[in-house]
Backbone as CSV, one residue per row, in Angstrom:
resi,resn,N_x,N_y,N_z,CA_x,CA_y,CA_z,C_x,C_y,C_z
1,UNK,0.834,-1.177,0.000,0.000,0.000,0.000,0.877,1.238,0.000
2,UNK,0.717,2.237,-0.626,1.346,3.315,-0.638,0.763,4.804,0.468
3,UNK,1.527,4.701,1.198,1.664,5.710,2.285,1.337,7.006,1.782
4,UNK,0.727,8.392,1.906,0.784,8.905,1.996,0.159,10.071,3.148
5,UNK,0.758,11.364,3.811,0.419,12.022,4.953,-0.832,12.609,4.179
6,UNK,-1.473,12.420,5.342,-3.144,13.688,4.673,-3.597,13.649,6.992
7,UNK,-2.878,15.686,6.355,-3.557,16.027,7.697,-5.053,16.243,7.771
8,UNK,-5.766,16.875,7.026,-6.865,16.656,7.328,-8.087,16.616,5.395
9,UNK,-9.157,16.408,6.060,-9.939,16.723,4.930,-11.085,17.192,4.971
10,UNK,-11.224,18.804,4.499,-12.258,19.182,4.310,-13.684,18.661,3.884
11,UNK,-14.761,19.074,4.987,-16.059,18.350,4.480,-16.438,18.206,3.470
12,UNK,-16.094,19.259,2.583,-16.313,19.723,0.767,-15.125,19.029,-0.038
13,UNK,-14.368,18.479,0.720,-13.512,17.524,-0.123,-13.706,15.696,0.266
14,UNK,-14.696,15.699,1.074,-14.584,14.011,1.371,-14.918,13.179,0.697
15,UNK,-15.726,13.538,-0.330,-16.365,12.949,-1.318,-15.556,12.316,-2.406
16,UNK,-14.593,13.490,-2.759,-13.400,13.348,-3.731,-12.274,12.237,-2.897
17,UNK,-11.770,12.985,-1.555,-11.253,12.045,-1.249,-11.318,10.440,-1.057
18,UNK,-12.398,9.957,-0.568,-13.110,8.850,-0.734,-13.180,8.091,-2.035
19,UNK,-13.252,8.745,-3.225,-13.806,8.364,-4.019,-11.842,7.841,-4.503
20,UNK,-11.050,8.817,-4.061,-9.917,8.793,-4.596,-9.539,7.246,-4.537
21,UNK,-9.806,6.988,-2.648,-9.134,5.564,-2.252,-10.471,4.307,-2.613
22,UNK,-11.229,5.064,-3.259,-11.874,3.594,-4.071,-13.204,3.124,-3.065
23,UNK,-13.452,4.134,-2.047,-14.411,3.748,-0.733,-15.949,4.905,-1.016
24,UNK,-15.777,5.444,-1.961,-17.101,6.403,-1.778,-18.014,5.548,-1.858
25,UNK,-18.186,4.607,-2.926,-19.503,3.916,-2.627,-20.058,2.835,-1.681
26,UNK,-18.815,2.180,-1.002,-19.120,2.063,-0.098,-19.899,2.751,1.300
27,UNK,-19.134,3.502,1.086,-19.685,4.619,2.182,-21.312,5.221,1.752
28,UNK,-21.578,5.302,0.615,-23.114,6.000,0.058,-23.787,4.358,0.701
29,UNK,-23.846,3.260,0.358,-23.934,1.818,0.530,-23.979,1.485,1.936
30,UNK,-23.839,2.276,3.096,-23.476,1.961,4.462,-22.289,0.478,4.217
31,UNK,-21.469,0.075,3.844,-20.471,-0.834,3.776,-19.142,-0.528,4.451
32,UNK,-19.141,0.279,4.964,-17.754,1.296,5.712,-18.180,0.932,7.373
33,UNK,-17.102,-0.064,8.021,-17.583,-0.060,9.546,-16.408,0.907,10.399
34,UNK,-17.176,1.216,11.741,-16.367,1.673,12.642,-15.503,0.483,13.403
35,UNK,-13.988,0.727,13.295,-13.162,-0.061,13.896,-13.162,-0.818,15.160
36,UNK,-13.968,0.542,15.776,-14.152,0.177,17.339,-15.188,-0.998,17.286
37,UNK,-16.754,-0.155,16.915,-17.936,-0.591,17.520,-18.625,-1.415,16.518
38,UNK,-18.224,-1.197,15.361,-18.352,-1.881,14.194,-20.315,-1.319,13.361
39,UNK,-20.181,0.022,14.053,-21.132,0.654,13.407,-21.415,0.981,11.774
40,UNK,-22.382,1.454,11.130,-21.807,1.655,9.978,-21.151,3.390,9.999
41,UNK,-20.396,3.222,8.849,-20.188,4.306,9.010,-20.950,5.392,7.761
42,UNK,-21.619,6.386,8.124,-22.154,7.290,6.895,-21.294,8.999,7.237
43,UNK,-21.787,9.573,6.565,-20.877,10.945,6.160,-21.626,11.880,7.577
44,UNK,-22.243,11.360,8.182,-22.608,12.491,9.308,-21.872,12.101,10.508
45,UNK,-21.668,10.393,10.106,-21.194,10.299,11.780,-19.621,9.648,11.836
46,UNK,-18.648,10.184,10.422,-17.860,9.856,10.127,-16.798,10.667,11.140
47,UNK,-16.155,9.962,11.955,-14.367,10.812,12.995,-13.589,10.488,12.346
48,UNK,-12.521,9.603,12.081,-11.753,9.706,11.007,-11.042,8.739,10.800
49,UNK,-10.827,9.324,9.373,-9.860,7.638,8.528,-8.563,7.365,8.594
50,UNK,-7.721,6.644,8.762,-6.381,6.081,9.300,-6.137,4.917,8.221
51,UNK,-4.680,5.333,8.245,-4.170,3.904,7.751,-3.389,2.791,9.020
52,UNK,-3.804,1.279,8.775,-3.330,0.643,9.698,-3.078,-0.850,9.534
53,UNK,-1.798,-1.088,9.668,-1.760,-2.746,8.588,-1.924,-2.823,7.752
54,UNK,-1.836,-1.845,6.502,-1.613,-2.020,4.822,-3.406,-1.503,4.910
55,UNK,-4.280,-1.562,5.918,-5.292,-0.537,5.089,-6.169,0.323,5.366
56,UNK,-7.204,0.653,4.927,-7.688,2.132,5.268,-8.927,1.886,6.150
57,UNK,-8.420,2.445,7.481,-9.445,2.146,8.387,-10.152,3.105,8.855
58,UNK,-11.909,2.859,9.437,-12.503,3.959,10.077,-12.748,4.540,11.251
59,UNK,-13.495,5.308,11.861,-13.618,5.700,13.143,-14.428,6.605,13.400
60,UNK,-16.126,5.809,14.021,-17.195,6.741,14.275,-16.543,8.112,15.076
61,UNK,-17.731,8.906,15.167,-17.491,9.689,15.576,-17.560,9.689,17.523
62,UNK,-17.772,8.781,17.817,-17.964,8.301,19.562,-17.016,8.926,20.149
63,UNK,-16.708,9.548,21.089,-15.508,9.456,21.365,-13.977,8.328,22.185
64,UNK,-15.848,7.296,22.733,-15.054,6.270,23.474,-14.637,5.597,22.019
65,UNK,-14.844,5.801,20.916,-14.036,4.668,20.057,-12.874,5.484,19.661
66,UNK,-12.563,6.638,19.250,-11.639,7.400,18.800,-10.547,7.463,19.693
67,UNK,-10.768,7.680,21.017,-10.086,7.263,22.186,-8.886,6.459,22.238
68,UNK,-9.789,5.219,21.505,-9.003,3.697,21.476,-8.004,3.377,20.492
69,UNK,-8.644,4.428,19.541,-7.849,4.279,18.358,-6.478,5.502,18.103
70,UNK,-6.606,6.373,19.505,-5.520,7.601,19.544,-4.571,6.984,19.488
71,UNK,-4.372,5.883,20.287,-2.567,5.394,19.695,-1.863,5.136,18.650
72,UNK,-3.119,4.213,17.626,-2.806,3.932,16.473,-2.634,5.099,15.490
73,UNK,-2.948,5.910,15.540,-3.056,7.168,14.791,-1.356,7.630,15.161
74,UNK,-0.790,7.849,13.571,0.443,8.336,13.907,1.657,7.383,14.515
75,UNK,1.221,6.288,14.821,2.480,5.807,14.791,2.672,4.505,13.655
76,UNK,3.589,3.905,13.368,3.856,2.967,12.254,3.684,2.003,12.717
77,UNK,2.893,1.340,11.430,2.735,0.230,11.810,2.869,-1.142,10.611
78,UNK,3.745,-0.976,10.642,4.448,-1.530,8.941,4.610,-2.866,9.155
């Protein structure tokens, strides 16, 4: 998988972005789960996307799940 940094992404760009890594329709599809809770994930209750073990993972907006996932965020995990 090819790495790249993305600090953040504008609400008016998620669509594009999404669509970039091949997941928008999933996401229109509810097919996108939260890592933690294994919710679906849709564009209102989306916290944020990470890469982790070669792939692109999600994270409701909860905060007890984002929480869990603060470690993984930012560090390598190759």
């Amino acid at each position: 998988m090819k790495r790249y940094e993305i600090n953040a992404v504008h609400d008016d760009d998620l669509e594009t972005f999404l669509n970039s890594l091949g997941l928008l329709e999933d996401l229109k599809n509810k097919k996108l789960k939260c890592n933690v809770c294994k919710c679906s994930i849709t564009k209102d209750n989306l916290g944020c996307v990470y890469p982790f073990k070669d792939k692109i993972e999600f994270c409701c907006q909860k905060y007890t799940c984002y929480e869990k996932i603060l470690p993984l965020i930012g560090s390598k995990h190759d």
